[in-house]
N, C-alpha and C positions, 0 to 999 in steps of 0.2 A: 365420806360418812364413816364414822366411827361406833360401833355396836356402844361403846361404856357412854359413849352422849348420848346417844339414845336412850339407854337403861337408865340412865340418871336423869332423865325427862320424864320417865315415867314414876319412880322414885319421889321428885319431885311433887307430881303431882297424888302424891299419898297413894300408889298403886304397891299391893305385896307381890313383887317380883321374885324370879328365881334364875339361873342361867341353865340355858340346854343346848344341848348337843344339834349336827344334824341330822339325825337319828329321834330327835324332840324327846330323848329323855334329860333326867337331869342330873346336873353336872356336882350337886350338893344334896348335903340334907335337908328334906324341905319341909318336915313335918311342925318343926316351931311356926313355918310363915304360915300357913294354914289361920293364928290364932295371932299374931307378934308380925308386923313389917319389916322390912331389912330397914336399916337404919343406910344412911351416905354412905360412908365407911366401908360396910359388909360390900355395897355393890358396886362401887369404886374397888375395893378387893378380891372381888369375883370375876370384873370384865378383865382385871391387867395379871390375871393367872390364866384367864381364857377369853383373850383379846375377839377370838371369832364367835362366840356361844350366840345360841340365839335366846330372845327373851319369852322367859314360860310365867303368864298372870295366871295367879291364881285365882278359881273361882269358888263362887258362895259367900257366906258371910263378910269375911275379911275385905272383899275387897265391893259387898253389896251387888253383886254381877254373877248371873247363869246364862251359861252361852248354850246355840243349840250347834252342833258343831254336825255340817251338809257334806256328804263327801259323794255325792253325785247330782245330778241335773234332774233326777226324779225328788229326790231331798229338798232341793233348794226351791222346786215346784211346787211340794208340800204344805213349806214356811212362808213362801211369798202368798199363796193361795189364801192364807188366814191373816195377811198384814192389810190394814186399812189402806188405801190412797194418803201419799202424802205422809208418812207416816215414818218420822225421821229417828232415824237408828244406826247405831256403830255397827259398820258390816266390812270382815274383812276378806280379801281374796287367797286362799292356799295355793300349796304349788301346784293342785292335781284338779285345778280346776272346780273347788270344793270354796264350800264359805262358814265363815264365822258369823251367826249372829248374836247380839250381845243386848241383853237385860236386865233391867232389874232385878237383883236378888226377891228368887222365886222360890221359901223355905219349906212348900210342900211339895217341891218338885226335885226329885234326888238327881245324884249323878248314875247315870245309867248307859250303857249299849244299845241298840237297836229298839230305841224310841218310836223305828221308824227304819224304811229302809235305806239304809245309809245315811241315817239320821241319829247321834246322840245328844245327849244332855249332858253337860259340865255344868256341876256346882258344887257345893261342900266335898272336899276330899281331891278334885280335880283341877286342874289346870290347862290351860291352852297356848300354844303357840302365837305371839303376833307380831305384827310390823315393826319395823323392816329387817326381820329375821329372814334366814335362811336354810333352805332343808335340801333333802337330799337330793328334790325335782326343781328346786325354782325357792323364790323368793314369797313369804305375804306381804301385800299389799294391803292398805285401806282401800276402801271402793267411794267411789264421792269425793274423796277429803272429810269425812267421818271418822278419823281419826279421836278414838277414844280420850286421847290426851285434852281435848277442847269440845269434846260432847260429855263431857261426865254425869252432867245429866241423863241417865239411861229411862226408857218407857220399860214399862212393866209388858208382861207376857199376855196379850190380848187374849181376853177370856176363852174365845172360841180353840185358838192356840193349845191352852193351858190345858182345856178339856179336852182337845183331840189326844195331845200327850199323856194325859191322865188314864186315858182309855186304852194306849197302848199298855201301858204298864201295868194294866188290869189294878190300879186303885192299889197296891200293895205298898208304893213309896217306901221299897226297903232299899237302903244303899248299895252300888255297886260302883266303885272307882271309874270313871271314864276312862278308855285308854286300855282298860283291863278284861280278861277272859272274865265270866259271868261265874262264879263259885255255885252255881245252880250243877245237876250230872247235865251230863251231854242229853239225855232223853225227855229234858222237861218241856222240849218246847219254846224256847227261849222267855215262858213267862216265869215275872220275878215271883218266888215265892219266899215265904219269911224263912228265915236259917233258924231253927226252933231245937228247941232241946233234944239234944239225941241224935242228931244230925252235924252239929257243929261242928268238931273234932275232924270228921269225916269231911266235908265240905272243905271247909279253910283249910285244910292240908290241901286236897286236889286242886284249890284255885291256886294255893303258892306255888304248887308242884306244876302248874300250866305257865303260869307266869315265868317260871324260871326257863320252861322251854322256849318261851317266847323270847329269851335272851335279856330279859328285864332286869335289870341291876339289883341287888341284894338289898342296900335301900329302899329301892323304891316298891320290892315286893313286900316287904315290912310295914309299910304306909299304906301299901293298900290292903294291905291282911287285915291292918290292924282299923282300918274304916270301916271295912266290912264287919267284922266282930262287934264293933260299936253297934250295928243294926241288925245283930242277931236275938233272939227273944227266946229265954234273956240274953242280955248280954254276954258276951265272953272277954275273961280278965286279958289283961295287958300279955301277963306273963305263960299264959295258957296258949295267946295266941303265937309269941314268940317262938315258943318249944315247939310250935306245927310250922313255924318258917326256917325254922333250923334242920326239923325232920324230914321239910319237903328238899331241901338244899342239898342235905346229905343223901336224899335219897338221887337227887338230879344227878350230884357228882358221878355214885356211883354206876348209874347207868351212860354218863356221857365215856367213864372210863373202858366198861363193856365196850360200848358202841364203839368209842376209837380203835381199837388192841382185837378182842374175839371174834367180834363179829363184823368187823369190818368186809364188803364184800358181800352180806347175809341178803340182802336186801334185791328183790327182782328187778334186773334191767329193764328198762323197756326199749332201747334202741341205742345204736354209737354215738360216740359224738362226733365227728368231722365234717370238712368242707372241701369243696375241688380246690386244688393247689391254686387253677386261674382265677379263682374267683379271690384269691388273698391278695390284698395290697400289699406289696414290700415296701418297706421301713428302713432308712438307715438305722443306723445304730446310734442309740442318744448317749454321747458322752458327759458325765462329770466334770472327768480328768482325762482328755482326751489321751488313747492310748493305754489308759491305766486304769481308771474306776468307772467303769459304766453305768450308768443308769439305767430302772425298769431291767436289775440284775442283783443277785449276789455275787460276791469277791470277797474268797477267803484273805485274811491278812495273817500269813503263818509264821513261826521260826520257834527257837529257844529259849524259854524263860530269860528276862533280862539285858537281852539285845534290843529294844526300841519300838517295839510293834505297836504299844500302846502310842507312843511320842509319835510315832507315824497317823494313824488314826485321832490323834490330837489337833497333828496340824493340819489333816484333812478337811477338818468339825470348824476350825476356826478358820482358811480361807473360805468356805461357806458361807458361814455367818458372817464374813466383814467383807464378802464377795472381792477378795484379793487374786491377784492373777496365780498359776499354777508353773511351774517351771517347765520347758517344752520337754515333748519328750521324741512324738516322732514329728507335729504338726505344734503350729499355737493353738491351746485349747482357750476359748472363748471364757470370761469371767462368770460364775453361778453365784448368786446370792439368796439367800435362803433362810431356812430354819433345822436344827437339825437334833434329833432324838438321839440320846445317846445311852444305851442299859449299861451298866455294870453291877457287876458284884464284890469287887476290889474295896469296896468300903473306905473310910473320911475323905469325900472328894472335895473337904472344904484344904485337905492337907496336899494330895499330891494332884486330882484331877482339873480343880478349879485354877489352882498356880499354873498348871502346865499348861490351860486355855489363855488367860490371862497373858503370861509372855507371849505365846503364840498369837498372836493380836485376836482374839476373838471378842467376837461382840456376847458378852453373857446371857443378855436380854434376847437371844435366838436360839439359844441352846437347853432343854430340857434334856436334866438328869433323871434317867429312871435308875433304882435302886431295890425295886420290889415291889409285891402289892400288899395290903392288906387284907387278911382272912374276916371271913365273917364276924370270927370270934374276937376281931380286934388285932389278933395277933400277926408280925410280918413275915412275910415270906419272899426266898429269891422270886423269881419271875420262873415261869413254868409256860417253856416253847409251844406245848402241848394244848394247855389251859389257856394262856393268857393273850396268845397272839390277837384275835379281836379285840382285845380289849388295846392293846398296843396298835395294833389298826386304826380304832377309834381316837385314839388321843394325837394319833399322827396326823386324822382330818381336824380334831379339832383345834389343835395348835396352828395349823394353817400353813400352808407355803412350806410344808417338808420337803427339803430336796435331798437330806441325808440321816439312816437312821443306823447306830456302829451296835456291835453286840458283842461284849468284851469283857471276860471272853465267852465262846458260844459252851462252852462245859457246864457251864452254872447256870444254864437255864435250860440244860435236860432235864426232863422228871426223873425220877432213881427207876420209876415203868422200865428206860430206855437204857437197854441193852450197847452201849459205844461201840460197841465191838460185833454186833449185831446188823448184817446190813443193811435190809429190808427196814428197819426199825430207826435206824439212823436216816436213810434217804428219805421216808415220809417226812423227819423231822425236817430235815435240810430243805425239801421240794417247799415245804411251809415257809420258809423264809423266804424261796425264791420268787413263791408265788405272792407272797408278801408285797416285793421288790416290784411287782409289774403290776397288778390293782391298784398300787399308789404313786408309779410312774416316777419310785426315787431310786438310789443307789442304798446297797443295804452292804454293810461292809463286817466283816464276820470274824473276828479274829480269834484266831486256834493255835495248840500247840505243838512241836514235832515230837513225832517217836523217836524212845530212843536208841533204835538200829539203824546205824548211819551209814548202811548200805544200800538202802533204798533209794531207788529213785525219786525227783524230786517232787511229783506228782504223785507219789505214795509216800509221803513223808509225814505226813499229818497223823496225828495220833488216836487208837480207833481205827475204826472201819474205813476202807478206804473213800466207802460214801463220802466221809464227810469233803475232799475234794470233788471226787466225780461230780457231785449235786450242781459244786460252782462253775459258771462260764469262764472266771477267771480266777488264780490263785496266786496271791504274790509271799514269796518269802523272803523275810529280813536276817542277813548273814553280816559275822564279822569280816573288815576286810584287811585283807593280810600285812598289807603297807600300816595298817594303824589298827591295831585290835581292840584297841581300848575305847576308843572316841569314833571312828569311822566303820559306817556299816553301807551296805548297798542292799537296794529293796530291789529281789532281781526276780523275774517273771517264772514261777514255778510252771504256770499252767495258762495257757488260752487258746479258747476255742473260737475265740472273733477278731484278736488282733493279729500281723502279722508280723511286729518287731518284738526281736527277743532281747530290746538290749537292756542291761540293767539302770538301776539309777545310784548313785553315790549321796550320801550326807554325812555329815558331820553332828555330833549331839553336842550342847555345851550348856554347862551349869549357868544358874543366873542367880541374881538375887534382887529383890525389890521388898518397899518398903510397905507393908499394908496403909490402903488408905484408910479404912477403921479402926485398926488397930497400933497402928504406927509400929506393930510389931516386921521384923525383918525375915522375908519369907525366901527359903531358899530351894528352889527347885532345875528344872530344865528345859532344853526346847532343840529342836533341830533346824537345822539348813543343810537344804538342796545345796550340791556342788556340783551336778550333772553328769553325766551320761559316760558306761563301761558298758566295753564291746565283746569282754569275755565271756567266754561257752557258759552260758547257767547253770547247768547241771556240775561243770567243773565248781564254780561259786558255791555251789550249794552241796556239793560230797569233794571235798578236798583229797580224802581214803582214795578217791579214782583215780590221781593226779597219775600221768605215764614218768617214773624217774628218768627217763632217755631223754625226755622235753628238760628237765628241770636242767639234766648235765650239760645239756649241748648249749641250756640258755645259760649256767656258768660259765662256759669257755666263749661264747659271746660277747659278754661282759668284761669277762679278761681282758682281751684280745681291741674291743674298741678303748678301754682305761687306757691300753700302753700307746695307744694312739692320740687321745687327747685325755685334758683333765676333767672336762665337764660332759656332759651329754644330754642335748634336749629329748624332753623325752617324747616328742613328735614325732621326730625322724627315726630316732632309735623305737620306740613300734612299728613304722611301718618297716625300718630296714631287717626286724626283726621276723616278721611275716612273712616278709618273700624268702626267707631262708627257711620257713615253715615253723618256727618258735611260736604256742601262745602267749600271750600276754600275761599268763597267769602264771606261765612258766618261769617266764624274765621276771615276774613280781615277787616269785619265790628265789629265784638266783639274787635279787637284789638283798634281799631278805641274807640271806647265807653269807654272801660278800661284803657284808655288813655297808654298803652303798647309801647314802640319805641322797635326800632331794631340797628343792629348796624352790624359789619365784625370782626372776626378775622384776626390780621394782616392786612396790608394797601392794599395789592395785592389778589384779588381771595382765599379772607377765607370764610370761612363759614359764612352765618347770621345766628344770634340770637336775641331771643326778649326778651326783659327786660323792668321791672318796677323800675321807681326812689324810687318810697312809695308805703307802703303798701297799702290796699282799706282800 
């Protein structure tokens, strides 16, 4: 079953649909459908941007349909008690054990909250969730086969019904959004009373300003400010009521920015949080890339402007998406296939991000670019670690089957709040990713870049606060390598706290070119290949400055010494015979380097290397 054939069955059948979240907010702007249907087009464009949304009908006029919407077994006790015998109606099941009933557009009965207990009314201004969408608890269902799409004939609200509901709202039928805090104060009572002159201003700020707390999206508190406003006496203008959802928003930020920074901490404990160690289940550890990128974790991906970091995290995003094998590292890591969120800030990813996916075989249609979000005021902005991670949360469930989310790089989505060099300030941020990483049970991959005192270790190499590794379980950085500095780097393990092989990995980067298929224009970019696995000390790889000279010499007179012996040297034997004399490898790599020595392959396919001198010394 596929959500957009569903949604286009409803569409079909002349229903004003909308797409929503598992969260049942909505995914667009819906204040046109309210009055205008989506057309094929719109909703066919809406399912294949958001292949999993569930479908939100609009109710009231548009679509002739007020639902009473039961969210307990005292509720649904209520509405059965006043239904005839026999008495055939679209009734759907929610996930919390709650029901949909569905009627005739009913124009003197508004939308409203606590009709009842745990009973509302959806009609003008509101909307519901229904089959076979899916939420946060479970799936709706139809009940019967009452499936709205083949009962569109709806029965009206049986009088005794109408009047019990009439009696709850004490007769006032002033409008309040379904779904929405009541714009009444807290001390009314919960009865509706009319929003009257002199009171407006005051009102419709405090219900935007609740709503906002409630986590309600900037749309959708706009739609319902501006329903309400329509049923205030008099009314209040369009643009009256904007300026109070702009003042409530701004006024929300600024306390959510308090709340985060000053006063975090303010707030009375009531008790710890832990458990007995026996009473925890142990877990393996779920790998991505077995040995390398974990899952339900963050993994810094670090190094120097320029060397590949991003080309790494490129080819990462595309074996995911085209669920391709991974190259072993200490074990075969099993194949992941996926979907995978990718943030940057790096800007035209039609020029360098999308080619570089594209060579990398990835599937495009798995890969969502974030690039920013939009402010209130229209205007864009980078992503804000701080601000925006829910909302990057959200779009990870609704995209569906996220198994990789990259953040590249992690600098341009600090607020300017946040101190880099700061620690305490730094690791909240970072814990937010991590914590990220394990709520949605993916690999979150983090790429940063190094300080530039290249006497640090390589587990304080990262720039900033040392936070910003500590935070990670793992930390990998990408280094030139010395046999090839221009073309060949090795991604070599700065930091881990769960695996126990420290050996690095070797690639190679190489230019490509292809031809667009829309534009038949000739796109030239890059991509990398895995050559496999170097056994030298990491921290040598990654501070060269440390290198002992007494290694490097004794590995020139090595060198010397087997040349005058033979001409070639495989370089198999010559490491290990290198080893038991105590030489590293990085040493000999530098001796080879000095003694001007190349290398070369047996055969064109998978021979042996050997290292060779053109002339004698």
């Amino acid at each position: 079953m596929r959500m957009i054939d569903e949604a286009l069955k409803y569409q079909e059948e002349c229903f004003s649909i909308i797409p929503v979240g598992r969260d049942k907010r909505p995914l667009v702007e819906w204040a046109e459908f309210q009055t205008q249907k989506p057309s094929r087009d719109e909703v066919q464009a809406w399912w294949e941007r958001f292949p999993t949304a569930g479908i939100g009908m609009i109710t009231g006029k548009i679509n002739n349909l007020t639902v009473l919407d039961c969210d307990s077994e005292e509720a649904i006790k209520t509405v059965e008690g006043f239904l005839p015998e026999s008495f055939e109606i679209s009734i759907a099941n929610t996930p919390r054990n709650g029901r949909h009933y569905f009627f005739n557009y009913t124009p003197e009965l508004h939308s409203r909250n606590g009709a009842g207990a745990n009973l509302d009314v959806k009609s003008d201004g509101g909307y519901v969730v229904v089959p076979p969408s899916r939420g946060m608890k479970g799936s709706y269902a139809w009940k019967d086969n009452s499936d709205i799409r083949t009962n569109t004939v709806l029965p009206p609200i049986p009088p005794a019904l109408l009047q019990h509901l009439k009696d709850r709202t004490n007769g006032s039928g002033n409008p309040v959004v379904s779904g929405t805090p009541s714009p009444l104060d807290e001390n009314s009572g919960g009865t509706q009373a009319p929003i009257i002159e002199g009171t407006r201003d005051d009102r419709l700020f405090h219900m935007a300003l609740k709503l906002f707390k409630s986590r309600e999206p900037y749309e959708s508190v706009k739609q319902y400010v501006l329903t309400a406003a329509r049923g205030c006496s008099p009314p209040f203008s369009k643009r009256e009521s904007l300026a109070k959802v702009d003042s409530a928003y701004k006024r929300f930020q600024e306390r959510q920015t308090r709340n985060g920074h000053s006063q975090q901490g303010a707030e009375e404990v009531e008790r710890l949080a832990g458990r007995e160690a026996a009473s925890i289940q142990e877990r393996p550890i779920p790998w991505l890339w077995r040995g390398v990128f974990p899952t339900h974790m963050a993994t810094a991906l670090t190094g120097d402007q320029g060397l590949g970091k991003t080309l790494v995290a490129v080819d990462l995003a595309a074996r995911i998406s085209h669920g391709s094998e991974f190259p072993v590292y200490d074990r075969p890591s099993p194949t992941v296939q996926g979907k995978v969120l990718y943030v940057t800030s790096e800007g035209v990813p039609e020029m360098i991000l999308v080619p570089r996916l594209r060579v990398a075989g990835a599937d495009l249609g798995k890969i969502k670019i974030i690039e920013g979000t939009y402010l209130k005021s229209g205007e864009f902005s980078i992503l804000n670690v701080i601000r925006d991670l829910p909302r990057l949360e959200q779009e990870a469930r609704d995209f569906g089957d996220v198994k990789l989310l990259v953040v590249d790089p992690v600098a341009s989505v600090l607020p300017e709040s946040i101190n880099p060099n700061q620690q305490n300030q730094v690791r909240r941020a970072m814990d937010r990713m991590s914590n990220l990483a394990y709520s949605l049970g993916i690999a979150v991959v983090i790429v940063m870049h190094w300080a530039k005192d290249r006497t640090l270790r390589g587990a304080n190499r990262t720039a900033g606060s040392v936070q910003f590794g500590a935070a990670m379980k793992m930390s990998w950085g990408v280094v030139p390598s010395e046999d090839d500095p221009r073309n060949v780097r090795l991604l070599v393990p700065q930091k881990s706290n769960i695996s126990g092989n420290h050996k690095s990995l070797r690639f190679s980067i190489h230019g490509v070119e292809y031809s667009s298929i829309r534009t038949r224009e000739t796109i030239e970019t890059s991509k990398i290949e895995y050559e496999g696995l170097v056994d030298d000390e990491p921290e040598m790889l990654m501070n060269p400055l440390q290198e002992n000279e007494n290694h490097v010499a004794r590995a020139c007179g090595f060198l010397r010494k087997k040349f005058r012996d033979q001409a070639r040297l495989f370089a198999g034997p010559l490491f290990e015979e290198a080893e038991r004399e105590g030489i590293p490898r990085w040493a000999l790599y530098k001796a080879k380097k000095r003694l001007g020595v190349e290398d070369d392959k047996e055969g064109r396919f998978q021979g042996r290397t050997f290292w060779f001198k053109r002339s004698n010394e």
